[in-house]
C-alpha positions in Angstrom: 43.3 99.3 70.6 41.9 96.6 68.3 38.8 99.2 66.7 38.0 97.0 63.9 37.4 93.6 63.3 40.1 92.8 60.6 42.3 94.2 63.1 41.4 91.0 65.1 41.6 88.8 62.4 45.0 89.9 61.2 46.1 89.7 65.1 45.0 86.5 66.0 46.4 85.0 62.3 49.8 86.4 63.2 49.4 84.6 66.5 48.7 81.5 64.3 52.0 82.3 62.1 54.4 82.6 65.0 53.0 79.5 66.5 54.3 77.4 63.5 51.5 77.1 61.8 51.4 76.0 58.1 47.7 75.6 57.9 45.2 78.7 59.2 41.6 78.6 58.6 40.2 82.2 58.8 35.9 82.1 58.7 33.5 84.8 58.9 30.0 84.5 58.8 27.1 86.8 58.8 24.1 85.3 59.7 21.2 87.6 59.8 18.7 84.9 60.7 20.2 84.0 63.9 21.1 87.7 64.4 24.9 86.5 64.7 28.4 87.4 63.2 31.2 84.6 63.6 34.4 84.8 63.3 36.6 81.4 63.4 40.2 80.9 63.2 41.7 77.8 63.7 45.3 76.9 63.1 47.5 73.3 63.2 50.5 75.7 64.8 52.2 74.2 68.2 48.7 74.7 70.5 48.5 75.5 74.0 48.7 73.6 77.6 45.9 73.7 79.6 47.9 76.4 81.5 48.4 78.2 79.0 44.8 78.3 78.2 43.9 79.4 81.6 46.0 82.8 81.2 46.0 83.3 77.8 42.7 86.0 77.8 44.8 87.3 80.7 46.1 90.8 79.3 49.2 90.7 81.0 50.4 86.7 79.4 52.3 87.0 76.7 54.2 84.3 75.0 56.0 86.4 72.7 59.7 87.1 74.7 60.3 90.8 74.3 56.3 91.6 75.3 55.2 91.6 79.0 51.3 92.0 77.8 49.6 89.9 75.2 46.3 92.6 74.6 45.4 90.5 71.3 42.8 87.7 72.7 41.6 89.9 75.7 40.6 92.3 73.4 38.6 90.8 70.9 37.0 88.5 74.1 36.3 92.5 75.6 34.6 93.3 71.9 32.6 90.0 71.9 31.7 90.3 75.8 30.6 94.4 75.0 28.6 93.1 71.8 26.1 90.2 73.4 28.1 87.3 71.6 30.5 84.5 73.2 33.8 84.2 72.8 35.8 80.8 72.5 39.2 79.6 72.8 40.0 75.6 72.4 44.0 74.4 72.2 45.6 71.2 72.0 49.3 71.0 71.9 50.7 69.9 69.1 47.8 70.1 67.5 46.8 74.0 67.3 44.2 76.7 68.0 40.4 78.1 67.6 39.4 81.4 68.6 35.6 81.9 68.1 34.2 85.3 68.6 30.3 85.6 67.8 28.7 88.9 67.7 25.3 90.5 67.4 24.6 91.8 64.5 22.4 94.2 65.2 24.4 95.8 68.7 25.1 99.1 68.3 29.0 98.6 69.9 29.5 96.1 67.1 33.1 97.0 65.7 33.2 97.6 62.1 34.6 95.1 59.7 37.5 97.4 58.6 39.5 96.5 55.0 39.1 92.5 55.1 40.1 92.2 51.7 43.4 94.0 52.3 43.9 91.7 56.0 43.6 88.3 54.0 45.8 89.7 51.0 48.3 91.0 53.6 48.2 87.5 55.4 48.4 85.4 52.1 51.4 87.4 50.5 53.5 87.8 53.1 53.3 84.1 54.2 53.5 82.2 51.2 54.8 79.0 53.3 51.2 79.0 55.2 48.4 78.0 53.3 45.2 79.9 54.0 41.7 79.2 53.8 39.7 82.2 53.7 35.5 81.9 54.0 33.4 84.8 54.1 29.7 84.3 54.1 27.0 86.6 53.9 23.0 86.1 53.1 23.3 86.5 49.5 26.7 84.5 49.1 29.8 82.9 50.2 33.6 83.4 48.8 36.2 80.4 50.0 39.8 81.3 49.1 42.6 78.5 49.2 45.6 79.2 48.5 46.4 75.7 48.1 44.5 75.7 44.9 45.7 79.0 44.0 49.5 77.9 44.3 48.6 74.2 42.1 47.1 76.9 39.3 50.2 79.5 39.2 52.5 75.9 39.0 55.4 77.4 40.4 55.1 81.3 40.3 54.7 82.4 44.1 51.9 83.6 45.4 53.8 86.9 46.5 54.5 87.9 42.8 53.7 91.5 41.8 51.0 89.7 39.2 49.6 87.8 41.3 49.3 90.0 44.1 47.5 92.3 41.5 45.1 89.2 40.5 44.4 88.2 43.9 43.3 91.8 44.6 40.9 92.2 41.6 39.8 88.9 42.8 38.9 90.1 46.9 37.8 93.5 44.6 34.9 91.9 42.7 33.7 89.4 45.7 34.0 91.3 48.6 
């Protein structure tokens, strides 16, 4: 069980990475105003047929060959479902992936966020061939990490160096 939502994140991501994808998008937005959280991920990995799309909130589909049940996109649709929100999946092959989840904020079954800082440093380190676009948005301010712009700065120096790592965490540390 998927109990928070950084669990989602990091699920559906991975999903992105196995798919091929060198280009993930990973948003989360509070908006207290509208009484909504959103969470978007959207990938340019090898997308899904229409088929695929049909089955793919299915809990027994799985695309991955050693796995008879694929619980990752049924679950998080289950949380968003349970938490008054919506829940969207759009595909194009050959193109890639979104998966929206919105939440209300103020539902009491409303997973916690759980350790987003460590998710996204996780994601980033150990797939330093993806580039990642990380915004987080909340009423009193946003963060937007690229690691695009991160890799053009270190000129060279991976982004899964010990240093960096440790940068990149003071830098989640003081903004999240």
């Amino acid at each position: 069980m998927l109990a928070e939502l950084s669990d989602h994140v990091m699920d559906i991501a991975m999903n992105s990475v196995r798919a091929g994808s060198k280009n993930i998008s990973i948003s989360v937005i509070a908006a207290k105003e509208q009484n909504l959280l959103t969470v978007t991920i959207s990938d340019d990995g090898t997308g899904m047929t229409a088929e695929m799309l049909k089955v793919a909130s299915d809990p027994f589909f799985s695309t991955k060959k050693k796995k008879k049940v694929g619980l990752g996109i049924s679950l998080l649709q289950g949380a968003t479902q349970m938490c008054g929100g919506e829940f969207s999946l759009e595909s194009t092959p050959g193109e890639g992936t979104t998966v929206r989840a919105t939440f209300a904020l103020d539902h009491p079954d409303l997973p916690p966020m759980g350790n987003l800082k460590e998710t996204i440093l996780l994601l980033c380190v150990s797939n330093p061939e993806v580039r990642f676009v990380f915004r987080y948005r909340l009423e009193g301010g946003e963060i937007v990490l690229d690691t695009n712009e991160i890799q053009e700065v270190l000129g060279g120096v991976p982004i899964n160096n010990p240093q960096v790592i440790g940068f990149l965490q003071r830098y989640l540390d003081e903004r999240l």
